[in-house]
mmCIF file of the C-alpha atoms, coordinates in Angstrom:
data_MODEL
# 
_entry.id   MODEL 
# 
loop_
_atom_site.group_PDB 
_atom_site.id 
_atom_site.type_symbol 
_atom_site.label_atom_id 
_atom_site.label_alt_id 
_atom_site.label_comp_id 
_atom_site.label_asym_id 
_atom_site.label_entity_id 
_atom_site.label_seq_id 
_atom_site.pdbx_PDB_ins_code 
_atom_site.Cartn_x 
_atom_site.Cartn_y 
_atom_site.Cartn_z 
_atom_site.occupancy 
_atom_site.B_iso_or_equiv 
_atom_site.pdbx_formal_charge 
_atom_site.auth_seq_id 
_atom_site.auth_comp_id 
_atom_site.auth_asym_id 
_atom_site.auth_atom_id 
_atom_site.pdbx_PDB_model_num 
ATOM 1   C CA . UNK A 1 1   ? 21.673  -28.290 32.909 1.00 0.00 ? 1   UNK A CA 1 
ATOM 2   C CA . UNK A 1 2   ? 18.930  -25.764 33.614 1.00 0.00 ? 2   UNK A CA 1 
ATOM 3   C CA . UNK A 1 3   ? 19.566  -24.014 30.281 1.00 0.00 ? 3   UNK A CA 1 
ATOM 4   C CA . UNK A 1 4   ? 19.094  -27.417 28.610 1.00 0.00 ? 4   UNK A CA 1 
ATOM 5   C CA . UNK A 1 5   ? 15.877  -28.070 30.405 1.00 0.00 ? 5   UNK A CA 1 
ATOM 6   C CA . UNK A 1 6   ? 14.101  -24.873 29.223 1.00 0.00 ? 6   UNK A CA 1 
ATOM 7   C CA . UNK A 1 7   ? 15.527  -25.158 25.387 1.00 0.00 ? 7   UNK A CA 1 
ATOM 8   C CA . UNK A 1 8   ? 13.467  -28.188 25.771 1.00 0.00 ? 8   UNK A CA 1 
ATOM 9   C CA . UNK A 1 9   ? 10.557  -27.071 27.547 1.00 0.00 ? 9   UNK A CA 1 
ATOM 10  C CA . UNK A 1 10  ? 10.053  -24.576 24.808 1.00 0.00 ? 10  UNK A CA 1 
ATOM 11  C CA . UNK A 1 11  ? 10.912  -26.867 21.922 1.00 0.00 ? 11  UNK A CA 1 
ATOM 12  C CA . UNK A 1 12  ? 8.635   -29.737 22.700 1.00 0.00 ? 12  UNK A CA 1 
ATOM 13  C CA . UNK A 1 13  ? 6.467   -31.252 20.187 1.00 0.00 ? 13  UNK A CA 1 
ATOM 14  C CA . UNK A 1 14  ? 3.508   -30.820 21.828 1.00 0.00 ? 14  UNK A CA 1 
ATOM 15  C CA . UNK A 1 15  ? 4.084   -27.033 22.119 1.00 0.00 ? 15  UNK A CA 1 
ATOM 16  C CA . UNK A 1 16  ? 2.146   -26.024 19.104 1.00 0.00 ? 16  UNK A CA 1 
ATOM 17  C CA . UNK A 1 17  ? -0.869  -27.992 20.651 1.00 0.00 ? 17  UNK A CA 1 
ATOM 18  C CA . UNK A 1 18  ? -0.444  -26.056 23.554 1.00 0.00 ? 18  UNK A CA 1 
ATOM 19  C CA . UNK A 1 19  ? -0.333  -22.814 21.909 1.00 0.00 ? 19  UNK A CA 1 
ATOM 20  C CA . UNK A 1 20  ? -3.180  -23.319 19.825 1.00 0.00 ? 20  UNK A CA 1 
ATOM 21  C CA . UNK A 1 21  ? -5.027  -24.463 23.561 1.00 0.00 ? 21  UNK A CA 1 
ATOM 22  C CA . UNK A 1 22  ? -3.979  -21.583 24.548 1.00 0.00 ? 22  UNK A CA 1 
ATOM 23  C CA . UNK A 1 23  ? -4.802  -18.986 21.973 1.00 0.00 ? 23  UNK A CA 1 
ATOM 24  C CA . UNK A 1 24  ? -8.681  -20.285 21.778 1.00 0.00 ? 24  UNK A CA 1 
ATOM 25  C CA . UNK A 1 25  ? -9.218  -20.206 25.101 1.00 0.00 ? 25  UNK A CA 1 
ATOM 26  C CA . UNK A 1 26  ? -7.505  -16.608 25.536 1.00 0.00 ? 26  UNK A CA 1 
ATOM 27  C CA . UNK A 1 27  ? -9.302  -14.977 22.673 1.00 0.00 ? 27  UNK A CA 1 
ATOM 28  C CA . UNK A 1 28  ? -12.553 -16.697 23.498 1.00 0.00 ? 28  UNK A CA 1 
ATOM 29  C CA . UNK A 1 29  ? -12.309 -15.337 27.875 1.00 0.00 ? 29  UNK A CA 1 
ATOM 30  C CA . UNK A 1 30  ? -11.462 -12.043 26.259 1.00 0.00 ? 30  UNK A CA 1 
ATOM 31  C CA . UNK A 1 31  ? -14.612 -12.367 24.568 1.00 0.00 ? 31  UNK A CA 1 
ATOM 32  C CA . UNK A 1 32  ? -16.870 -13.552 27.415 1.00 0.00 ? 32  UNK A CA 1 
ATOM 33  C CA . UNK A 1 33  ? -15.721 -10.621 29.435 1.00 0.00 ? 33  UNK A CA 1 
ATOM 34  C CA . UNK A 1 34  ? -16.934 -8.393  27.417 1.00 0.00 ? 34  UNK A CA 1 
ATOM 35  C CA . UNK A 1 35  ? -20.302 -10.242 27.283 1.00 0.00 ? 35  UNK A CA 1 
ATOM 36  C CA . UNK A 1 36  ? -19.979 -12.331 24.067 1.00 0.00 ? 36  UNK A CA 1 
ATOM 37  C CA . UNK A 1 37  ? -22.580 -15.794 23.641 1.00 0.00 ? 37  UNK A CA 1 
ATOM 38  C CA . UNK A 1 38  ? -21.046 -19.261 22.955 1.00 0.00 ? 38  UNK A CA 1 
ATOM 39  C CA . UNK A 1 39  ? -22.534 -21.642 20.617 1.00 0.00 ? 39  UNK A CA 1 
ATOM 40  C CA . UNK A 1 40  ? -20.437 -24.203 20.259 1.00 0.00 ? 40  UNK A CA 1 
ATOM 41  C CA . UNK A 1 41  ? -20.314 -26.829 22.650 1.00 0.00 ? 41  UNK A CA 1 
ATOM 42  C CA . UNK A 1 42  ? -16.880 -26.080 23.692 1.00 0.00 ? 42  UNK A CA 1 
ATOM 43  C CA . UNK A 1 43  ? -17.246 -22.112 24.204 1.00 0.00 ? 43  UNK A CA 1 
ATOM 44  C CA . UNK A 1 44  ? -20.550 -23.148 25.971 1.00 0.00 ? 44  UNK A CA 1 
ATOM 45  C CA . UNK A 1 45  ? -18.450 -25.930 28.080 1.00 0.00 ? 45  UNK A CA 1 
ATOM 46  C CA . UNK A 1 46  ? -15.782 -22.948 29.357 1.00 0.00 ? 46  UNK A CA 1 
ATOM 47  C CA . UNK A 1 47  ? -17.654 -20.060 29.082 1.00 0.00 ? 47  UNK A CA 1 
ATOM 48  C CA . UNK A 1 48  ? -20.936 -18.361 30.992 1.00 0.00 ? 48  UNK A CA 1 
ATOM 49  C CA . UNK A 1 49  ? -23.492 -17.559 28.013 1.00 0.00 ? 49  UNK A CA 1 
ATOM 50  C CA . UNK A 1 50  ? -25.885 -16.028 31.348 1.00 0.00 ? 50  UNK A CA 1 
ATOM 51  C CA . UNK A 1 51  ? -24.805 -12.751 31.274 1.00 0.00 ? 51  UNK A CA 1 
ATOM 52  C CA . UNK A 1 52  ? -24.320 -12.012 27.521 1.00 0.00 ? 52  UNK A CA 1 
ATOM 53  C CA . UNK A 1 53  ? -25.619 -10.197 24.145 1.00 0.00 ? 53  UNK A CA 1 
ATOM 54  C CA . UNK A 1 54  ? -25.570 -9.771  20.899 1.00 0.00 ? 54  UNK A CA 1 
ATOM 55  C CA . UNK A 1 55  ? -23.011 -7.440  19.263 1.00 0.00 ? 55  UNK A CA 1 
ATOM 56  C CA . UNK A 1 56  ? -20.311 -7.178  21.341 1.00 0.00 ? 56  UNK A CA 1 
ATOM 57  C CA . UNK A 1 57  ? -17.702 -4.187  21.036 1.00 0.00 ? 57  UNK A CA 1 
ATOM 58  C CA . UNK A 1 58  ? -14.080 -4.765  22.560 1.00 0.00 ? 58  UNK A CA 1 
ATOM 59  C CA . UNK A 1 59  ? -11.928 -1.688  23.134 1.00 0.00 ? 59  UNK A CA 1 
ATOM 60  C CA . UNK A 1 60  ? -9.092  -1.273  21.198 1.00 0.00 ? 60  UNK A CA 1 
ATOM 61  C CA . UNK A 1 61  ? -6.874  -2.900  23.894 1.00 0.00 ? 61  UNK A CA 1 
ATOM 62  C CA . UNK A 1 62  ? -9.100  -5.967  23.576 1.00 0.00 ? 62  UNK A CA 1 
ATOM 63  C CA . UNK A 1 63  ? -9.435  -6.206  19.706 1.00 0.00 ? 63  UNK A CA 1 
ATOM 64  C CA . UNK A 1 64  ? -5.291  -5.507  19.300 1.00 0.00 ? 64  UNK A CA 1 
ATOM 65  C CA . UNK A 1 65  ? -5.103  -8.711  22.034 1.00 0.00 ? 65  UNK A CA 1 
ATOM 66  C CA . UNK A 1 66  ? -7.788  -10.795 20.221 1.00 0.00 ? 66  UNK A CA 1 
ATOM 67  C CA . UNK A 1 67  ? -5.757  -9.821  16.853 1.00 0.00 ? 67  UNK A CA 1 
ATOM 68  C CA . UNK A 1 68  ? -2.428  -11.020 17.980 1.00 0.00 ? 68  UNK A CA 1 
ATOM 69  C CA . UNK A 1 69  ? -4.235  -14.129 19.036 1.00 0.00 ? 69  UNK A CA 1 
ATOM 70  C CA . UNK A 1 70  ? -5.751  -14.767 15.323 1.00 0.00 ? 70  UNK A CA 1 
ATOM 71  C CA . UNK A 1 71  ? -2.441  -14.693 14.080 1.00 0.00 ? 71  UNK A CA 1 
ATOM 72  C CA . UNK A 1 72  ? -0.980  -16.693 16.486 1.00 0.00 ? 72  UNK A CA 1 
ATOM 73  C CA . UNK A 1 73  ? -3.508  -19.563 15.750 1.00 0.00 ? 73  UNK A CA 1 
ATOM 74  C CA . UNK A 1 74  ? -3.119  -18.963 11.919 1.00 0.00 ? 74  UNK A CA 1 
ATOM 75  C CA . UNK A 1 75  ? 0.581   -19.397 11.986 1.00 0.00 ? 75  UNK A CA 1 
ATOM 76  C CA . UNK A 1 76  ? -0.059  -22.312 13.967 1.00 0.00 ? 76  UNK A CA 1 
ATOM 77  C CA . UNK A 1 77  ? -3.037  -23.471 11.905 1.00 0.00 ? 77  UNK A CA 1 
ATOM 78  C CA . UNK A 1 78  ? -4.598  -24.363 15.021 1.00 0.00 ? 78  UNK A CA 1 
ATOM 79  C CA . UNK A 1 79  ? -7.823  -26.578 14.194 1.00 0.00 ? 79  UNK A CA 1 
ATOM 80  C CA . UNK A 1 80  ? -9.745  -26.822 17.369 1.00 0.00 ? 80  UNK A CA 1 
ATOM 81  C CA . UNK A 1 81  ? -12.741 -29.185 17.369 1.00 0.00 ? 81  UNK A CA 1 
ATOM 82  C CA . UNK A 1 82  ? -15.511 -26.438 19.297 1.00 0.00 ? 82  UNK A CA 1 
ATOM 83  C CA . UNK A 1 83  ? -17.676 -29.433 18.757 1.00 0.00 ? 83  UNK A CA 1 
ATOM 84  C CA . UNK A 1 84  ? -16.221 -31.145 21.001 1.00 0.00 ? 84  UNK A CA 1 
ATOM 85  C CA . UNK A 1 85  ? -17.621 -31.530 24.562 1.00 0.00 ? 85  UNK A CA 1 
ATOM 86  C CA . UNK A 1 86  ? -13.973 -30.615 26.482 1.00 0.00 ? 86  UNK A CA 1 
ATOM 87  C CA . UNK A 1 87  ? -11.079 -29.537 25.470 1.00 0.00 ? 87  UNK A CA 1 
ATOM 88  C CA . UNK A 1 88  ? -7.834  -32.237 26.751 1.00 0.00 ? 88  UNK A CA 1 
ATOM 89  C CA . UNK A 1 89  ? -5.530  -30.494 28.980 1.00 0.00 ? 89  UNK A CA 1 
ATOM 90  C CA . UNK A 1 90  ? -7.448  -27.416 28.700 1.00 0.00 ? 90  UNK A CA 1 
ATOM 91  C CA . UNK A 1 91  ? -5.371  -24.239 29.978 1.00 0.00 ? 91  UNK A CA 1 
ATOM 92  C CA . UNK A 1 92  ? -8.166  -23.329 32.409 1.00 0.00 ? 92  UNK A CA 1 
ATOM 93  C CA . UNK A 1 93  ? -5.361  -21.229 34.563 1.00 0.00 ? 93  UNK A CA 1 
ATOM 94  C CA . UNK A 1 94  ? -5.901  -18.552 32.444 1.00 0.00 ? 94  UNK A CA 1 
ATOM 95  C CA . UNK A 1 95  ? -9.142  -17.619 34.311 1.00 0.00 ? 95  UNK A CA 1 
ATOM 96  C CA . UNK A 1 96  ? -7.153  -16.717 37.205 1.00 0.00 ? 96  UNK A CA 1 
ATOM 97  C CA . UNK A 1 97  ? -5.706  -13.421 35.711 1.00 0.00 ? 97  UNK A CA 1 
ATOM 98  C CA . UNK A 1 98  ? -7.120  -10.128 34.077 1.00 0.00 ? 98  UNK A CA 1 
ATOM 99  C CA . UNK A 1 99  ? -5.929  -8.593  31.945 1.00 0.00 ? 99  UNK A CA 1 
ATOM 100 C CA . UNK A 1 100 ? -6.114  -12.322 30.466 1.00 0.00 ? 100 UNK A CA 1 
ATOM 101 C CA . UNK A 1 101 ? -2.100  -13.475 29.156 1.00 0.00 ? 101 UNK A CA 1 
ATOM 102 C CA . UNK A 1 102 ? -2.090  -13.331 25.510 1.00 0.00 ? 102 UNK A CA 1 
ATOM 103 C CA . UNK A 1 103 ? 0.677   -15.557 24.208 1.00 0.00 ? 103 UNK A CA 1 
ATOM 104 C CA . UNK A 1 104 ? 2.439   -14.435 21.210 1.00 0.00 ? 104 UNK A CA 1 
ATOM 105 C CA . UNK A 1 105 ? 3.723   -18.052 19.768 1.00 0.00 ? 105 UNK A CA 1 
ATOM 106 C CA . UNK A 1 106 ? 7.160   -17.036 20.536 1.00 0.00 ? 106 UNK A CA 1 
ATOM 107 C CA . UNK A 1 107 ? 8.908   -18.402 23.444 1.00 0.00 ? 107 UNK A CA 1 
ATOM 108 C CA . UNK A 1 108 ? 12.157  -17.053 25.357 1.00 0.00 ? 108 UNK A CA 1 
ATOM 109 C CA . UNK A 1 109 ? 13.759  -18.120 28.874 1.00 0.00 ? 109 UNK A CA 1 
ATOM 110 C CA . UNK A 1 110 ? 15.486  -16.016 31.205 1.00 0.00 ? 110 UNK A CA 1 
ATOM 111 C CA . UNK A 1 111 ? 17.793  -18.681 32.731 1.00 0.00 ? 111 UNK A CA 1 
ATOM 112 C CA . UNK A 1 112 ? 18.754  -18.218 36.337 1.00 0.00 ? 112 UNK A CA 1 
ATOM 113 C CA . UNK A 1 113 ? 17.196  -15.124 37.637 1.00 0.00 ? 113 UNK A CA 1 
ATOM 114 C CA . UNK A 1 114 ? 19.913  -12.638 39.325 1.00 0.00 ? 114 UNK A CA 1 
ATOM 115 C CA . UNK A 1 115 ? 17.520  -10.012 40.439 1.00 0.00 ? 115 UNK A CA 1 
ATOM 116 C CA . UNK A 1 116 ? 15.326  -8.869  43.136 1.00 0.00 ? 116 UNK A CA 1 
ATOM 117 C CA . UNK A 1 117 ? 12.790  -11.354 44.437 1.00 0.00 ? 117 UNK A CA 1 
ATOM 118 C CA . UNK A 1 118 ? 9.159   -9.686  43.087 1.00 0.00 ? 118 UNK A CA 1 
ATOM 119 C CA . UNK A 1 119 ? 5.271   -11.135 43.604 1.00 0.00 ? 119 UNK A CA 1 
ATOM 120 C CA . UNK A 1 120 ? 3.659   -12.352 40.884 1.00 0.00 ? 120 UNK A CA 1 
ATOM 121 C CA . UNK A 1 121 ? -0.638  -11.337 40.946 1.00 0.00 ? 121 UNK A CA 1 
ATOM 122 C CA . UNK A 1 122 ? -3.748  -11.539 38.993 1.00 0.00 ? 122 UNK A CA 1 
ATOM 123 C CA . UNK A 1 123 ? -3.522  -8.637  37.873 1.00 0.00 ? 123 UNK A CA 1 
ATOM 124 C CA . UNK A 1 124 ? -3.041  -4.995  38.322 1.00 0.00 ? 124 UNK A CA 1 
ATOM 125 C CA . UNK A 1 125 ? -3.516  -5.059  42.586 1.00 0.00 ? 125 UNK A CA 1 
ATOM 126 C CA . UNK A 1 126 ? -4.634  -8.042  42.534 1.00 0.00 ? 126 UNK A CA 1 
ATOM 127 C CA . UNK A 1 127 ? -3.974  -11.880 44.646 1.00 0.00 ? 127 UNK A CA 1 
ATOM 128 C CA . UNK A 1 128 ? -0.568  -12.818 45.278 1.00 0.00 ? 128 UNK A CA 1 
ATOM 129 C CA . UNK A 1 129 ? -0.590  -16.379 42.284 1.00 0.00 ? 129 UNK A CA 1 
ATOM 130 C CA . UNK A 1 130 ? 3.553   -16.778 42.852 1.00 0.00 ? 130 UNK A CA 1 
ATOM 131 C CA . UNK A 1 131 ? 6.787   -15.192 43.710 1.00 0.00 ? 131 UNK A CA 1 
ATOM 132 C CA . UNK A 1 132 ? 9.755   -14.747 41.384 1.00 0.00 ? 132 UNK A CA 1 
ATOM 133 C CA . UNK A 1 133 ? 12.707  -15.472 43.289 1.00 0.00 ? 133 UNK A CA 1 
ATOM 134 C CA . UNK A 1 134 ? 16.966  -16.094 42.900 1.00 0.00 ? 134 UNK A CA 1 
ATOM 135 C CA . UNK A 1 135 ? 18.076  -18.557 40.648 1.00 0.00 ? 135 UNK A CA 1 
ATOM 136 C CA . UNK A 1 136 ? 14.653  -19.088 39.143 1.00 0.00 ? 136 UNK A CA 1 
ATOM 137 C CA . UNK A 1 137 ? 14.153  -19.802 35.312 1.00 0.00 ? 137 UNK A CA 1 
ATOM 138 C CA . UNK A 1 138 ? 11.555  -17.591 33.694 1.00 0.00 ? 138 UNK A CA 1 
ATOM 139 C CA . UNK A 1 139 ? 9.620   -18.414 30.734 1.00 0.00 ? 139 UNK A CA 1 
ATOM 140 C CA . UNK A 1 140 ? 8.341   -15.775 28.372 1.00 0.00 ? 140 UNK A CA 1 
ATOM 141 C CA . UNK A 1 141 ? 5.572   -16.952 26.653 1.00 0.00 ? 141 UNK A CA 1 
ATOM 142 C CA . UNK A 1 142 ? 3.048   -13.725 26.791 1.00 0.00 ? 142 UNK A CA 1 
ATOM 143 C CA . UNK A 1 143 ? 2.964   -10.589 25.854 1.00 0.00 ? 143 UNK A CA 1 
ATOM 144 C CA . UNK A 1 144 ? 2.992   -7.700  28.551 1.00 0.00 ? 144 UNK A CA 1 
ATOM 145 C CA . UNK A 1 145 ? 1.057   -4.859  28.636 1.00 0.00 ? 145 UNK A CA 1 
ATOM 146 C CA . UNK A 1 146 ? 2.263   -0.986  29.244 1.00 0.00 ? 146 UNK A CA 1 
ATOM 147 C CA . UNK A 1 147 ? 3.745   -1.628  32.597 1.00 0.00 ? 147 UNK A CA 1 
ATOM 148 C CA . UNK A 1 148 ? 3.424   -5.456  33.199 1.00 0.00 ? 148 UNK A CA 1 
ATOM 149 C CA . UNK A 1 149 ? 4.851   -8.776  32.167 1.00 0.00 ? 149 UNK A CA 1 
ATOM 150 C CA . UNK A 1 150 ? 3.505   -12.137 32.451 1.00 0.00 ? 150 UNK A CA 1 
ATOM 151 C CA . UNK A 1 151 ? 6.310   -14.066 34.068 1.00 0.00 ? 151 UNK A CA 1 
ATOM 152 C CA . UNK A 1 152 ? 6.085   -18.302 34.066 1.00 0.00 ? 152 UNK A CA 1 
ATOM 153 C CA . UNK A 1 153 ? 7.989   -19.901 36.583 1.00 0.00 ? 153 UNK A CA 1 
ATOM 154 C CA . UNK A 1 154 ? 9.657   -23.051 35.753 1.00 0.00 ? 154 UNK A CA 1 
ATOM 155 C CA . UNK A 1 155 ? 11.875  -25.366 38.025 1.00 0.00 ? 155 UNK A CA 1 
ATOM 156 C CA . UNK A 1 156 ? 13.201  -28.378 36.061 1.00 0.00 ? 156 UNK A CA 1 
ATOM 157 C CA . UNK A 1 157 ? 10.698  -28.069 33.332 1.00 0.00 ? 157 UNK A CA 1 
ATOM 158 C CA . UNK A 1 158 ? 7.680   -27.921 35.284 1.00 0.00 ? 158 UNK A CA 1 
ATOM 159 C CA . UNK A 1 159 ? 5.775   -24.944 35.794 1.00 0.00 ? 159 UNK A CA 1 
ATOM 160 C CA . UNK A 1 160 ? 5.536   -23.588 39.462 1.00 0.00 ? 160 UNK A CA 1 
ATOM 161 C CA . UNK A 1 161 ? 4.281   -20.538 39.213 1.00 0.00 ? 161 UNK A CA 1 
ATOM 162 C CA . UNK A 1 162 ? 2.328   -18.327 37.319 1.00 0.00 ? 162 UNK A CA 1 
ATOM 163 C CA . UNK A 1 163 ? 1.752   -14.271 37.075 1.00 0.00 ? 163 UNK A CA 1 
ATOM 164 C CA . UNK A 1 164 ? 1.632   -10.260 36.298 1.00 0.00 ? 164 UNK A CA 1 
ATOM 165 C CA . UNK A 1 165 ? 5.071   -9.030  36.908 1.00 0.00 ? 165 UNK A CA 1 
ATOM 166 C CA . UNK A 1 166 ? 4.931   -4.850  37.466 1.00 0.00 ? 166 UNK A CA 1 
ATOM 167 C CA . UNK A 1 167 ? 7.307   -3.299  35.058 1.00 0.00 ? 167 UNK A CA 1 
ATOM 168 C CA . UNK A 1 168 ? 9.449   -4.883  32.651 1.00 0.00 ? 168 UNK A CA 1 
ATOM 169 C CA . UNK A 1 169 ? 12.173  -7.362  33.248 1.00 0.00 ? 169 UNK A CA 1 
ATOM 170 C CA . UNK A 1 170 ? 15.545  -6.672  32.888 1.00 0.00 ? 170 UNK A CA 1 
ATOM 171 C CA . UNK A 1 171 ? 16.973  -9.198  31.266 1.00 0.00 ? 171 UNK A CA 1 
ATOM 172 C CA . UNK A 1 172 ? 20.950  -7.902  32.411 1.00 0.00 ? 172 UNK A CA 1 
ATOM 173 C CA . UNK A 1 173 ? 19.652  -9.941  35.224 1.00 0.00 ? 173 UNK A CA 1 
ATOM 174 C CA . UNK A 1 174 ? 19.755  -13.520 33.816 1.00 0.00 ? 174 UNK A CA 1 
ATOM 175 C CA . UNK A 1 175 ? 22.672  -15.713 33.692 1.00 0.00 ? 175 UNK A CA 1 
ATOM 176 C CA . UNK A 1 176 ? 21.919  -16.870 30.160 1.00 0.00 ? 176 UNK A CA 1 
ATOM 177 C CA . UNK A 1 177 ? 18.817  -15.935 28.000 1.00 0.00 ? 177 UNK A CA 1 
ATOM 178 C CA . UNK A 1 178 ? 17.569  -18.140 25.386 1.00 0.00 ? 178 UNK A CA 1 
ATOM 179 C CA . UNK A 1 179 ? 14.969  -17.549 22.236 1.00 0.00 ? 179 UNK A CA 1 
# 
């Protein structure tokens, strides 16, 4: 049953939607932390143009995120409307973390979680936003970085929790893996 609930969490239409959601709003926060202006009306909805300049220089980190998040909205052909005044359903939860969770378009569960119970954070250090625990099924919608992974909680297909993972997952650990 739990298996069948996360093939179809991840295979829902709406999913490209959400990825496309997703991807804007990621590569755009990665931008306004380093200090980038909005001037559409939706950057300028989600985004603070107070503090910001002209040219604005990412470090290589950055630019290989905000790359990976091009071509995850090109092989979506994601079409936002930046004209518009909001974004539906916007996937403001990514403000919570930094480094901000890039999603890669590709989607995997771990189903049924067999390992140690671990926090979830912000961030490197940062607030407790979640706790992995037993019997839990993780999606794995981001990519990590060197020595974290983004871990989404699901329990019957809705997301509970949310978070930087420190090191990587072993996936030995799940009682079925799918994607």
């Amino acid at each position: 049953m739990r298996l069948a609930l996360a093939l179809a969490l991840l295979a829902s239409p709406a999913a490209a939607s959400e990825v496309c959601k997703e991807a804007w709003m990621a590569r755009n926060l990665i931008f306004d932390r380093a200090g980038a202006c909005f001037s559409s009306a939706l950057g300028q909805r989600y985004f603070d143009n107070g503090v910001c300049g002209g040219d604005v220089a990412l470090s290589a980190v950055d630019q290989a995120r905000v790359d990976t998040l091009r071509d995850v909205e090109a092989r979506y052909d994601c079409a936002i409307d930046t004209s518009a005044p909001f974004m539906t359903d916007a996937p403001e939860w990514l403000f919570a973390f930094d480094p901000v969770p890039v999603t890669d378009g590709l989607e995997s569960a771990c189903i049924g979680w067999q390992g140690a119970p671990a926090m979830l954070r912000s961030g490197p250090g940062g607030r407790i936003t979640g706790e992995l625990r037993q019997g839990d099924t993780i999606l794995l919608l981001h990519d990590g970085t060197e020595d974290m992974q983004f871990l989404t909680i699901s329990d019957n297909g809705a997301i509970i929790a949310r978070g930087w993972h420190k090191g990587p997952l072993n996936l030995d650990k799940c009682d079925a893996f799918a994607g």
